[in-house]
Structures are given as C-alpha cells and as structure tokens.
Backbone bond lengths (Angstrom), bond angles and torsions (degrees), N, CA, C in turn:
res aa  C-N    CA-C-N  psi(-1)  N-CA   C-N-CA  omega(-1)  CA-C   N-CA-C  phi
1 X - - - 1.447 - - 1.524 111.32 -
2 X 1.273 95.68 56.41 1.766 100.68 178.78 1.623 123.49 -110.38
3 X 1.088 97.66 11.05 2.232 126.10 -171.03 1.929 78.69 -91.63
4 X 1.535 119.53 106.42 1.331 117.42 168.25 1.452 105.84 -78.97
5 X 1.558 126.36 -17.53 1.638 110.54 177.07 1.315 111.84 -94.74
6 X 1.605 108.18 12.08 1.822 110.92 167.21 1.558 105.81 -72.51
7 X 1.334 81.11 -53.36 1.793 97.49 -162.61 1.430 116.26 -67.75
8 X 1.452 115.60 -3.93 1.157 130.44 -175.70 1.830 97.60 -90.01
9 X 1.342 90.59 -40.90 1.839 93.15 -172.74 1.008 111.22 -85.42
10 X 1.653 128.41 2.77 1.307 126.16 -177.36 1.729 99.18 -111.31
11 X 1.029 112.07 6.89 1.622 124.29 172.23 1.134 116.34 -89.90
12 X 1.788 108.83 -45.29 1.453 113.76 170.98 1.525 126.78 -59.28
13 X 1.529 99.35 -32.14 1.545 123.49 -161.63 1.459 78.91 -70.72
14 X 1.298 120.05 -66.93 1.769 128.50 -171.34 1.603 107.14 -8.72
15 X 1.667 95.35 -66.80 1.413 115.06 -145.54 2.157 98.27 -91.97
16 X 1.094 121.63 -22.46 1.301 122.48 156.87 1.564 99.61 -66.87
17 X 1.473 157.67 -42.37 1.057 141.13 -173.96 1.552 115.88 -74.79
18 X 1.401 110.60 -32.37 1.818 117.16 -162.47 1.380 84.07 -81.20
19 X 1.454 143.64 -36.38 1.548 110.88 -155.00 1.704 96.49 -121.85
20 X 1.364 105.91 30.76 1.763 110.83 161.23 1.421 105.95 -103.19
21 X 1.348 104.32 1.26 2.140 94.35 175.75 1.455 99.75 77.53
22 X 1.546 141.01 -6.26 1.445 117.54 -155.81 1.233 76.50 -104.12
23 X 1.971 105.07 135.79 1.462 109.69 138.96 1.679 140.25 -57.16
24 X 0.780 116.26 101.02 1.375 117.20 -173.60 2.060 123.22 -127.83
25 X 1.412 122.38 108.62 1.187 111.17 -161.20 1.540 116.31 -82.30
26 X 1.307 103.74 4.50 1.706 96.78 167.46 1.885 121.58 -87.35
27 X 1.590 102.85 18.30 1.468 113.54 161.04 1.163 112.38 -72.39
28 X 1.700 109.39 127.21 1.796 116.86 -172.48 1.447 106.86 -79.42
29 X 0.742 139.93 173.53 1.794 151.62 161.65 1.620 91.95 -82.20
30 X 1.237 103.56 123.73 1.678 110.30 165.18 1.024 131.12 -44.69
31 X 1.731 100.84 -47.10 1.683 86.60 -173.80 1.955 119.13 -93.80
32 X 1.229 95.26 7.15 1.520 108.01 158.70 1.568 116.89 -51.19
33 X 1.486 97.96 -50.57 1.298 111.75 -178.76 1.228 128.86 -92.64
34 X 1.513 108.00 7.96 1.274 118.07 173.28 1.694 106.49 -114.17
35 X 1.327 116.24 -0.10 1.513 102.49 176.38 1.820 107.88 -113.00
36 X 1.771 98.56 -12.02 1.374 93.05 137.91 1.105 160.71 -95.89
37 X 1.095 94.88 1.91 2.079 112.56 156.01 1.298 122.02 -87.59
38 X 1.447 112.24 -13.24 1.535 103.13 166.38 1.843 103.90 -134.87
39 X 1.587 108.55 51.38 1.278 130.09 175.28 2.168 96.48 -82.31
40 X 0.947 134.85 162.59 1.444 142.95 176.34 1.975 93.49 -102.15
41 X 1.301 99.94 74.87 1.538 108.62 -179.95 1.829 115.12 -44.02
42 X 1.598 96.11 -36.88 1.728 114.06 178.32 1.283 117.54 -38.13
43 X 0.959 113.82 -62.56 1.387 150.23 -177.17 1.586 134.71 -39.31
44 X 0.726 134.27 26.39 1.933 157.62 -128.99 1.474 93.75 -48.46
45 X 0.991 126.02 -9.68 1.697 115.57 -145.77 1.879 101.95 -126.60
46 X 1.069 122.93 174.43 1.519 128.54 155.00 1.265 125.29 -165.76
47 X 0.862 108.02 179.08 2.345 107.61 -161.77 2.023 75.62 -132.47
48 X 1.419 79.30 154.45 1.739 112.50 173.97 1.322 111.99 -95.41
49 X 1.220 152.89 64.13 1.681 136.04 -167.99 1.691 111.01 -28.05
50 X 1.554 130.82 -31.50 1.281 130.64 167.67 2.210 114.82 -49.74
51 X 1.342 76.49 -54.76 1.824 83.48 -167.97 1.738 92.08 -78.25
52 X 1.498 131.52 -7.28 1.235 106.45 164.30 1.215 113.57 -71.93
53 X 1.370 116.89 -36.99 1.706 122.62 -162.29 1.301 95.85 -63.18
54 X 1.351 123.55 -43.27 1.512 131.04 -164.21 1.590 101.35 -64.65
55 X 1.050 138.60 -45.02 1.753 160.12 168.00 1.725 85.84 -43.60
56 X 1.078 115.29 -86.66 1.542 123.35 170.91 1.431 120.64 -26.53
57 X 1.334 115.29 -68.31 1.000 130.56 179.25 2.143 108.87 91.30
58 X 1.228 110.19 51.45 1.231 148.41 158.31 1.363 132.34 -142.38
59 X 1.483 109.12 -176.69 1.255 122.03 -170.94 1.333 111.76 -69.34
60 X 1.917 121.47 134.52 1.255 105.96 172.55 1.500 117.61 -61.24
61 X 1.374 96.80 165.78 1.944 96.87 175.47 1.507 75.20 -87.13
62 X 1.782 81.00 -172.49 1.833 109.99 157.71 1.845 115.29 -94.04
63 X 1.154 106.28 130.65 1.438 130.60 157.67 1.467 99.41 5.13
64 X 1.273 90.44 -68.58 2.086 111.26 -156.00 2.050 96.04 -68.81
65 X 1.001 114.61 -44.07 1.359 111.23 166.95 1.499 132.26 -65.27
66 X 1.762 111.68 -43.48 1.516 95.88 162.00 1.480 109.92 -68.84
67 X 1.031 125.66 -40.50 1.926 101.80 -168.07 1.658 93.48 -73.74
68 X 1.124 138.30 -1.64 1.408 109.08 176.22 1.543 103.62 -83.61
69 X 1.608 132.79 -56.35 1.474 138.55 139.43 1.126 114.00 15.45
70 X 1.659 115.32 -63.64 1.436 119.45 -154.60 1.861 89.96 -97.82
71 X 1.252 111.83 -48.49 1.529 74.59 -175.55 1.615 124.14 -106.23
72 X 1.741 104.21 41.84 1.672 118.70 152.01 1.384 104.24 -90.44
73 X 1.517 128.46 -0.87 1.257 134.29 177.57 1.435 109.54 -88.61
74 X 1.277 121.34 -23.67 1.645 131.00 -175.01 1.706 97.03 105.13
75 X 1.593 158.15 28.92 0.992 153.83 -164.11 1.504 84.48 -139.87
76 X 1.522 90.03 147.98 1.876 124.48 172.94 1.158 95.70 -76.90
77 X 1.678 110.23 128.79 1.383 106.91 148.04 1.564 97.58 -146.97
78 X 1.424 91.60 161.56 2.000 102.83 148.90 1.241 105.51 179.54
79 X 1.467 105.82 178.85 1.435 129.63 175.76 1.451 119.79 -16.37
80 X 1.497 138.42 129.47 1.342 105.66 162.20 1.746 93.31 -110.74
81 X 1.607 125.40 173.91 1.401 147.32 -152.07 1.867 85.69 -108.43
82 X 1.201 96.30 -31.30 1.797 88.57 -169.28 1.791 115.10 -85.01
83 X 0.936 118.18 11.80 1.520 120.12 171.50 1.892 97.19 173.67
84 X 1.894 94.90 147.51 1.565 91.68 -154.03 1.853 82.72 -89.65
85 X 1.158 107.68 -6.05 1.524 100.65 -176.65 1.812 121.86 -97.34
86 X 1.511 99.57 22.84 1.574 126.34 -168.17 1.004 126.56 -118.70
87 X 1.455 135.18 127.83 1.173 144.78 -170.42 1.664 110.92 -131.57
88 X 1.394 109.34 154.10 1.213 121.26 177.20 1.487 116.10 -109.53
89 X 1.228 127.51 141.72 1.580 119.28 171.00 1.908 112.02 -153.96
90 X 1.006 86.57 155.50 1.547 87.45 162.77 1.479 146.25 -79.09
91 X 1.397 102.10 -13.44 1.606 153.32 149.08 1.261 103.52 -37.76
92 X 1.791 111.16 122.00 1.634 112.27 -166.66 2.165 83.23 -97.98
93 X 1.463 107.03 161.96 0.942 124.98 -179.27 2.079 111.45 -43.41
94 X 0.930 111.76 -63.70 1.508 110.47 166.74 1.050 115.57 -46.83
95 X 1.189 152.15 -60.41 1.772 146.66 119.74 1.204 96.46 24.06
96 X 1.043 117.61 -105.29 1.812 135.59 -156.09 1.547 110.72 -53.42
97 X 1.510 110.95 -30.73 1.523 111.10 167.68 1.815 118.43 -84.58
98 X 1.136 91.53 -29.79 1.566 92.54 168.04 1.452 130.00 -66.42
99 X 1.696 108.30 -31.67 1.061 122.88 -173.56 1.605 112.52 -88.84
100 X 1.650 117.90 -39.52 1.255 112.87 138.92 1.595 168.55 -43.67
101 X 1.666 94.44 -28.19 1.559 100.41 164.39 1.318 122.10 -60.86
C-alpha cells in the first residue's frame, strides 16, 4: 500500500460507503489508511519499539514518542502500516539506541 493516489481513492470509497447506510466489509479503518499515506514509502526497512526495549533492556516507549525523538533529532521517521508497534526511520540502528536510552 505504497500507490498514495490508491489510498487516496480508497479514502474516498471509505467515506461514499459510511454515509450511504450500506453495510459493507470492504470499508478500510481510517487510520490504516492514514498511516499509509503518510508511511516513509523510501525506506525498505523498520524497527519494532518492543525488540528495541529488549536491545535496551527496558520498557518499550510508544510509537508516537520514538518518531517524535528521532525527528527532534533532525531524522525521518513515521508510522509503518506493517506492524502497529513499528516504525520507520532513516536513523541507523546505533542512532535509535543511542537516542533511546
């Protein structure tokens, strides 16, 4: 789900289905489709915030706090669509642990 004028048309489709009353189960969850339209498509790779903590050996943060971290650091990050506990960055692994402890 990396076509941003899919996900755009599958937003529209969304919102033509929710306010026609028809039940229908091929309606996406919004914010599915909103963390893949502003997912870092570039980016091939992603970190787990769990298996960082585990690297650490603490508690994971939340999602929404490492990418804010990483990019008050000057590094890309956001959401990834493929695990809700996953993030993408441009940030090499020593990075992200450094910036985490």
């Amino acid at each position: 789900l990396f076509d941003k004028c899919l996900i755009k048309k599958m937003e529209r489709y969304n919102l033509n289905k929710v306010g026609s009353g028809l039940q229908d189960n091929t309606i996406v969850d919004r914010s599915i489709l909103s963390t893949c339209f502003e997912e870092n498509d570039d980016i091939p790779y992603y970190f787990i915030t769990d298996e960082i903590a585990a690297k650490l050996k603490t508690s994971p943060q939340s999602v929404a706090k490492v990418i804010e971290r990483l990019s008050r650091s000057g590094y890309r990050a956001s959401k990834t669509s493929l695990d809700k506990r996953g993030f993408k960055t441009d940030a090499g692994i020593k990075e992200i642990l450094t910036l985490l402890q």
